[in-house]
C-alpha positions as CSV (number, residue, x, y, z in Angstrom):
1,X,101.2,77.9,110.4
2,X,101.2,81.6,109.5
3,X,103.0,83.4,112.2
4,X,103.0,87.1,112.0
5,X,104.9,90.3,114.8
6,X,103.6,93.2,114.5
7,X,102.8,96.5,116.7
8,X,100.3,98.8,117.3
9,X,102.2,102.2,116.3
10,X,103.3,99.8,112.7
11,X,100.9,100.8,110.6
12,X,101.7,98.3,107.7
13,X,101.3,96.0,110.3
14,X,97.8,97.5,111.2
15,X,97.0,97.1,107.2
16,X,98.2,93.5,107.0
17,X,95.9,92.1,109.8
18,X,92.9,92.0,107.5
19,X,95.0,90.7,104.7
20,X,95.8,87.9,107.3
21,X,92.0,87.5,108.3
22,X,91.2,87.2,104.3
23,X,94.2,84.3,103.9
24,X,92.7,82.5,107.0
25,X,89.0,82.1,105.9
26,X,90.8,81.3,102.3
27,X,92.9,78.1,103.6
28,X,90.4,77.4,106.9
29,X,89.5,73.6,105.0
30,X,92.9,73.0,105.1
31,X,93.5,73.6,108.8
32,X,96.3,76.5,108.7
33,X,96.9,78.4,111.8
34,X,97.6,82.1,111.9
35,X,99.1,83.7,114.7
36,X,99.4,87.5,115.4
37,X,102.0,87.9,118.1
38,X,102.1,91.7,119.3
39,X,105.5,93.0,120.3
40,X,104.6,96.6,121.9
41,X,106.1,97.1,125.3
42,X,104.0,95.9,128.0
43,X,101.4,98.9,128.9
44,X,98.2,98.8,131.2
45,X,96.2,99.1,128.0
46,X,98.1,97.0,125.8
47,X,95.8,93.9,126.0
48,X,93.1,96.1,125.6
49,X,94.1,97.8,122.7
50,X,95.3,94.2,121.5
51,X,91.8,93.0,121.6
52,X,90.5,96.0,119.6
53,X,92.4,95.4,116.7
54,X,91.6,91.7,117.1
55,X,87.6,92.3,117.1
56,X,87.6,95.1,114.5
57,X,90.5,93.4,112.1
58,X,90.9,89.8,112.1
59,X,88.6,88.4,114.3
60,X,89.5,84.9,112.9
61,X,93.2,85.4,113.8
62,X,95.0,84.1,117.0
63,X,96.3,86.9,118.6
64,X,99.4,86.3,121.7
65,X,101.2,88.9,123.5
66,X,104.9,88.8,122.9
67,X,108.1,90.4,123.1
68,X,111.4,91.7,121.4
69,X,113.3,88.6,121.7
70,X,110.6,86.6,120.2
71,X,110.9,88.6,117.0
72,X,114.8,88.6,117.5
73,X,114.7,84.8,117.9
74,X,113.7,84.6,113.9
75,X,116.2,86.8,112.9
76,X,114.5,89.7,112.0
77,X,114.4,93.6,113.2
78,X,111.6,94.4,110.9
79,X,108.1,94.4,111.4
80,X,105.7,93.5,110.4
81,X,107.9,89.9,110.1
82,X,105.6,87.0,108.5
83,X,106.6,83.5,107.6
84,X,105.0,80.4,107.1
85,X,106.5,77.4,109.2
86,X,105.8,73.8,108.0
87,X,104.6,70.9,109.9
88,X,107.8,70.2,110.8
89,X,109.2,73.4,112.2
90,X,111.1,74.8,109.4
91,X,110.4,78.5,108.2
92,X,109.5,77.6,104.9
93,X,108.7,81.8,103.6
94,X,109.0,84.9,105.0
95,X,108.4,88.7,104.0
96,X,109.9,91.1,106.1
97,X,107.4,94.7,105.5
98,X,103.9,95.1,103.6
99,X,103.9,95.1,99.9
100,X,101.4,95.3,97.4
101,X,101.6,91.5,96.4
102,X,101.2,90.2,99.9
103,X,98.1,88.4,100.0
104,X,99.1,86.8,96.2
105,X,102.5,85.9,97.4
106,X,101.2,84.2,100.5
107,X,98.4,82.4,99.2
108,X,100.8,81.2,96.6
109,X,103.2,79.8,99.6
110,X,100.6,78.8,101.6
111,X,99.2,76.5,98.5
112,X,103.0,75.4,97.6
113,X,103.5,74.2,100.9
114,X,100.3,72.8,101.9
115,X,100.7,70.5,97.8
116,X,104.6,69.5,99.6
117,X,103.0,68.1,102.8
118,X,100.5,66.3,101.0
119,X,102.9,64.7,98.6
120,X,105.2,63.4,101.5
């Protein structure tokens, strides 16, 4: 599973949601999960503007409404915060900001990881 925070005023987080959409179709035969858990404070429009980004970005993506502690609870202030948990729970890698390798670095985690389950 890829789970990603971000935020609707982040705008690295904004760019990486179509990075994430990419990485989904990319690994979809091999069954990972992305989830894109929004951390903005709770506003009338918030699932609304939610479900914008979802349709226009990374329709492919499952989005969840979340909350500081959430983020807090992986030990990380940063967003956007993106790891890769394994089938058994463990954080395997995470990237705390945008950079330019992101989509190469994740692919290359996501295929390291997916080659360890498959060996065990």
């Amino acid at each position: 599973m890829v789970l990603t925070f971000w935020a609707g005023w982040c705008s690295p987080c904004i760019e990486e949601l179509p990075y994430l959409q990419k990485l989904k179709a990319q690994f979809r035969k091999q069954n990972v999960e992305f989830l894109a858990v929004n951390i903005d404070q709770d506003s009338s429009t918030r699932r609304d503007m939610v479900a914008s980004f979802r349709y226009q970005s990374a329709p492919l993506l499952t989005f969840a409404l979340g909350d500081l502690e959430m983020r807090k609870a992986f030990g990380s202030a940063e967003i956007p915060y993106t790891c890769i948990i394994d089938q058994n729970g463990q954080i395997r890698y995470e990237r705390k900001g945008l950079s330019a390798d992101f989509s190469v670095a994740m692919a290359h985690q996501l295929e390291w990881i997916i080659g360890m389950n498959e060996t065990q």
